[in-house]
N, C-alpha and C positions, 0 to 999 in steps of 0.2 A: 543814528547808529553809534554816535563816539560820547553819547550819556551818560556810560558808564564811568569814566574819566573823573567825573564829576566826587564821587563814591557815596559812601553810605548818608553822609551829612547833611545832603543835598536832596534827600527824599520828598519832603515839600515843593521842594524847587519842580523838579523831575516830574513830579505829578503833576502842577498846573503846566508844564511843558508839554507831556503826555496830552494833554486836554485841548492846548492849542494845537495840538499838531492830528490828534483825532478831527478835530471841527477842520481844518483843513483838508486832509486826504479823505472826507466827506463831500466835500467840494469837486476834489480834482483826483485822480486815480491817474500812477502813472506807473508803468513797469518801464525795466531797463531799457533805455534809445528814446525816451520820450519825457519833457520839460516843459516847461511854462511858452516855452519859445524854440523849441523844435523834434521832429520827428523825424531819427532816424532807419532810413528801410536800406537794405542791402541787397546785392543781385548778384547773379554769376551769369555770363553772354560767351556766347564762343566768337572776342572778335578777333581770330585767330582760329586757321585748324580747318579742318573738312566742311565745317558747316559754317563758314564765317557768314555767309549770305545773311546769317541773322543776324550780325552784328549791330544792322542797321535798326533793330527791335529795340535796345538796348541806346543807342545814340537815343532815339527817336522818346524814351521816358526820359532821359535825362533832360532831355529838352524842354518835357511838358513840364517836370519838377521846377526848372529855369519859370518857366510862366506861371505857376501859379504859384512862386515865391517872387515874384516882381511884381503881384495882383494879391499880394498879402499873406499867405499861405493861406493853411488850412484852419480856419477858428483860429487864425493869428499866430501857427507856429508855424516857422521853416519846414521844406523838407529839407534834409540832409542825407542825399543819394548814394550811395556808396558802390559803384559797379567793377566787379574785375571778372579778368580774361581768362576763361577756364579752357578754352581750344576745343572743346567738344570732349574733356578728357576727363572722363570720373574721379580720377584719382586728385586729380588736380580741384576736380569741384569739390571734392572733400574736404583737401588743403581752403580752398577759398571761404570755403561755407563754414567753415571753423573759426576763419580769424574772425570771419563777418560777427560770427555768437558774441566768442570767447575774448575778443581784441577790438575790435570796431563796436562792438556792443549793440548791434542796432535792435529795435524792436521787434522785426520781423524779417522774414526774406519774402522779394518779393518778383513773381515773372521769371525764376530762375529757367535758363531753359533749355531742353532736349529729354530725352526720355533716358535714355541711361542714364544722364547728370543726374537729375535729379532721382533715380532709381537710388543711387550710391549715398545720397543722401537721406534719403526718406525716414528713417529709420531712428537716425542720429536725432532729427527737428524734431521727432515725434517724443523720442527720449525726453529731450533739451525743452519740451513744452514753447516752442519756440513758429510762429507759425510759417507754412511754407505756402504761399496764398497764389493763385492763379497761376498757377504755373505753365510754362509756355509749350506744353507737350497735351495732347491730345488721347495719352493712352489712357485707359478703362478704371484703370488703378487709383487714379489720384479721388475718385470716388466714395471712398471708403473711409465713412466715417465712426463706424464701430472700431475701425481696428487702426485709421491712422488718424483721428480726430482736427491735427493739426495739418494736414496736407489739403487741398481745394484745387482743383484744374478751372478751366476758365474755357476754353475754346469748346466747339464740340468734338465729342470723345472721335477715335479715329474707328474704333468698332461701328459706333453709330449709323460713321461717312461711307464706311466699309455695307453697312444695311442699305442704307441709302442708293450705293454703284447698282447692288445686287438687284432691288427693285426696279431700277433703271433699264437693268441689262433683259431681265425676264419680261419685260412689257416689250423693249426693240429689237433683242438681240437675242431672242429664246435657244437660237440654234447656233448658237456661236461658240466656239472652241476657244479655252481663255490660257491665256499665258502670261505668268507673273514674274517678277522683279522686285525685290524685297531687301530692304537692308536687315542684316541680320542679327535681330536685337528684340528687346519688345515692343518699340515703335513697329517698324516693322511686321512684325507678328499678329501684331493688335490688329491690324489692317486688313491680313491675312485673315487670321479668325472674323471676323467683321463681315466680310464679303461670302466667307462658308458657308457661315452661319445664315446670312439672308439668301443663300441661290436654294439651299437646305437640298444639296444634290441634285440640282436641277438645269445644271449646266457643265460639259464635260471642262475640268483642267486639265491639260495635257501638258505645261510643266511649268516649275514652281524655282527659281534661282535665286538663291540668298547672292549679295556682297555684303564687304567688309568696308567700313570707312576706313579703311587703310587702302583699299583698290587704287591704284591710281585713274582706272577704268572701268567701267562694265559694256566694252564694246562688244566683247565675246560672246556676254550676256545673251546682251542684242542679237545679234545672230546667231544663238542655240535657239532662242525663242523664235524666230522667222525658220529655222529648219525645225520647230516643233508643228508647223502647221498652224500653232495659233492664228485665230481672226480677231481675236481680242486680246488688247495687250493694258493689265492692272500694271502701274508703271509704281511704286510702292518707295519712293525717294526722296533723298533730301535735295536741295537746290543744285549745286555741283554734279551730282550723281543723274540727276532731273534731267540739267542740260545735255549732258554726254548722251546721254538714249535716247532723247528725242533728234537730237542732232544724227546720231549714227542708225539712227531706224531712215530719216530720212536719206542717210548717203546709200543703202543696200537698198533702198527701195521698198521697204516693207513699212505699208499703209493698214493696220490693222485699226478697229474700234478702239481707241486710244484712252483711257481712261487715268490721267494723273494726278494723284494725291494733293488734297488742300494746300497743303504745309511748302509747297512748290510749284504753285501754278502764278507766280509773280511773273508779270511781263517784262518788268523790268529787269528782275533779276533771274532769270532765268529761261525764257522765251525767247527775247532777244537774244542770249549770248548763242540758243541754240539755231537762231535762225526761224524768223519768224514766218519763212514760207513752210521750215518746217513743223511747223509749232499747229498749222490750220487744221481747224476741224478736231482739236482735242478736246476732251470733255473733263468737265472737275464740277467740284461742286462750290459753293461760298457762301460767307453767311455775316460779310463786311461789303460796303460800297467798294467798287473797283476805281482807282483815280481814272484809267482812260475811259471807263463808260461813260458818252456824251449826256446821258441819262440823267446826269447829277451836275452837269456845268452851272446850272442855277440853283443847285437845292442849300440852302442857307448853312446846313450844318459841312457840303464840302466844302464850300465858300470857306468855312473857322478852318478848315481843316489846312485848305491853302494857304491860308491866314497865316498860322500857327507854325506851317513850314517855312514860308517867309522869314518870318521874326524869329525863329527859335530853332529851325534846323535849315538850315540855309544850303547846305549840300547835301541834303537827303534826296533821294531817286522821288521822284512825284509818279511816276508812270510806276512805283514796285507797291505793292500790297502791303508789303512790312511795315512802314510805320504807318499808314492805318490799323493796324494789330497795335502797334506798342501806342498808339494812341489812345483808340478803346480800351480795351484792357486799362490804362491807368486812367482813364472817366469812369470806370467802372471802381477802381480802386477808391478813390475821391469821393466815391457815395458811400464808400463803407465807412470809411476815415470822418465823414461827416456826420454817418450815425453816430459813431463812438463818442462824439461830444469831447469833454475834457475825462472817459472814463477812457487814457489810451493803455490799458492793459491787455498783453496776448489773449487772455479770454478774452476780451470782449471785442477784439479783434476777429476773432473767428465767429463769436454770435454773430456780430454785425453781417459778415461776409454768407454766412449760412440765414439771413434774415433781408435778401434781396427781392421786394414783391414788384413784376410789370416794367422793371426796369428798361426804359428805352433810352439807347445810345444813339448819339446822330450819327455815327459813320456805320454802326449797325445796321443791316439790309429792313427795309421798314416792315412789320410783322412778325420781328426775332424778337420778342421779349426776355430780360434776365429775372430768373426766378431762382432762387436757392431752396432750400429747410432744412433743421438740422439733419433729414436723412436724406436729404438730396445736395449732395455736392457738387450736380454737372450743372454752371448756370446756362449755360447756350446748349439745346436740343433740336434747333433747327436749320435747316442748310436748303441751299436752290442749286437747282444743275445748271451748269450753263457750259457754253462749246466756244472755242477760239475761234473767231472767221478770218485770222489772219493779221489783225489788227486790236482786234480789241476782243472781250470776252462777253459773250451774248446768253441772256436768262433763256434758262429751257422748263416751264412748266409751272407751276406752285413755289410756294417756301414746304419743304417735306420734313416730316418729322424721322429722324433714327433713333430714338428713345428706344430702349436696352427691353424685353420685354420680362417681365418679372422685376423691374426696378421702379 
């Protein structure tokens, strides 16, 4: 780029310059945050704030970056991580997600996570041709590759989970009065519509209660819901918010068909704190190995997974679900990174990631395949029900699909 310098004298020179430097970026293709010898990706994690619960998602990739740069990197480049603390505050993911571009320069961002966060950002990546890749929110949006090219979600969508409850609910619980709990936002919402959508008026709602993550509580909640009559309670929360309804349903005594959101059914982090007598008999769905299911104490990939905790996150929760998420997700990451060869440019960062065929993760529930294509940007479409027996969390049926219908 500083050629110029040289000036007009130098035009032979400059041309067989030109010629070696063609026959090399032939060779190797790098956009901004990426070198001969490292890749850097950037994050934003609330470990801080209303949803800190997930901080542990964001520990949990740093760790793996830790391992597979002490096992060489990736085609021999470092990663270079870069994670800061956004509190669950959009305003603030903007401020982060800025320097990451503009100041940290990394290549991509990557697992940013929560649904508003990344709402407040979406826009900007997309501008900035910058990719926003698997992102840790479950809403419908991150889908959309006509109109936001550079964004990809990674989990299954929450609408999907939301088809999923509904089918569930209309095969056991046909006659059952639902009462919901909702953070009020588009996580939230997504969830909402998701569940409408699959009952398709076919089961009465008798009432519908947003919070704010500002609440310091939704005890109130709770109990408008138990004086709504509901018999069915969609519980529609993040971790914090999770534990306080499941704990305060059980102090009033109110046992309805309990039905709680993926994004918060960790034992670890959020069962326990609510009290795991009250925690029994809840239902959610999943679509990653659980650490307490005995089911896997021999299966080779929890074994790495133990492994991996051991050596590289040494005070990570083993009983919480979370980093199994921030572990798949970044094996998941790793295969796209591997397509891309030495071609590491934002395009072909996103072909690769929209070019995932059969993909199987070992912490992945066995039968979840990752599939991407350029017009399918939801890689996981599949989820199993399964119910708390107090202790641990037990499969109830099939792997079921919630694929979006007309997508």
């Amino acid at each position: 780029m500083q050629l110029h310098r040289f000036g007009l004298t130098a035009t032979a020179a400059l041309g067989v310059a030109a010629l070696v430097v063609s026959t090399a970026v032939a060779e190797k293709k790098y956009d901004t945050g990426a070198t001969d010898t490292e890749i850097k990706i950037g994050n934003t994690n609330p470990y801080s704030g209303p949803a800190s619960a997930y901080g542990t998602i964001g520990k949990t990739i740093a760790g793996y970056f830790n391992k597979v740069n002490a096992e060489g990197g990736i085609n021999g480049r470092k990663v270079n991580f870069i994670s800061y603390d956004d509190g669950y505050s959009p305003p603030k993911t903007v401020e982060q997600a800025r320097k990451l571009v503009e100041s940290d320069e990394v290549l991509f961002l990557f697992n940013t996570l929560g649904t508003p966060s990344n709402t407040a950002i979406q826009k900007y990546m997309n501008a900035k041709k910058v990719p926003q890749l698997f992102v840790a929110t479950g809403a419908t949006k991150w889908g959309d590759p006509q109109h936001f090219p550079w964004t990809m979600g990674w989990q299954p969508t929450y609408q999907a989970e939301g088809h999923i409850y509904a089918k569930y609910l209309l095969e056991h619980h046909p006659q059952g009065k639902i009462g919901i709990l909702y953070q009020n936002d588009d996580y939230g919402k997504d969830y909402v519509k998701g569940l409408k959508d699959g009952l398709a008026g076919k089961m009465p709602i008798v009432a519908e209660l947003p919070y704010e993550t500002t609440d310091p509580t939704v005890d109130s909640q709770i109990v408008s819901l138990q004086a709504s009559g509901a018999d069915v309670f969609f519980n529609v929360t993040t971790p914090k918010f999770a534990a306080q309804a499941i704990r305060k349903a059980g102090e009033i005594g109110w046992k309805p068909i309990h039905l709680l959101n993926n994004v918060s059914q960790s034992v670890g982090g959020v069962l326990q704190p609510a009290g795991l007598e009250n925690s029994k008999g809840l239902l959610s769905t999943y679509y990653l190995k659980d650490p307490t299911d005995p089911q896997w104490k021999n299966d080779p990939d929890y074994k790495a997974w133990v492994a991996f905790m051991e050596k590289y996150y040494p005070d990570g929760d083993r009983n919480s679900t979370f980093p199994v998420t921030g572990y798949a997700v970044t094996q998941t990451l790793m295969q796209v990174l591997k397509q891309c060869g030495d071609e590491l440019t934002r395009a072909n960062i996103m072909k690769q990631a929209a070019n995932l065929k059969n993909l199987e993760i070992g912490m992945v529930l066995p039968g979840i395949k990752i599939n991407t294509s350029p017009t399918d940007f939801y890689p996981i479409k599949q989820m199993q029900m399964q119910q708390f027996d107090g202790q641990r969390w037990v499969p109830i049926g099939p792997i079921l699909s919630g694929e979006l219908s007309g997508t």
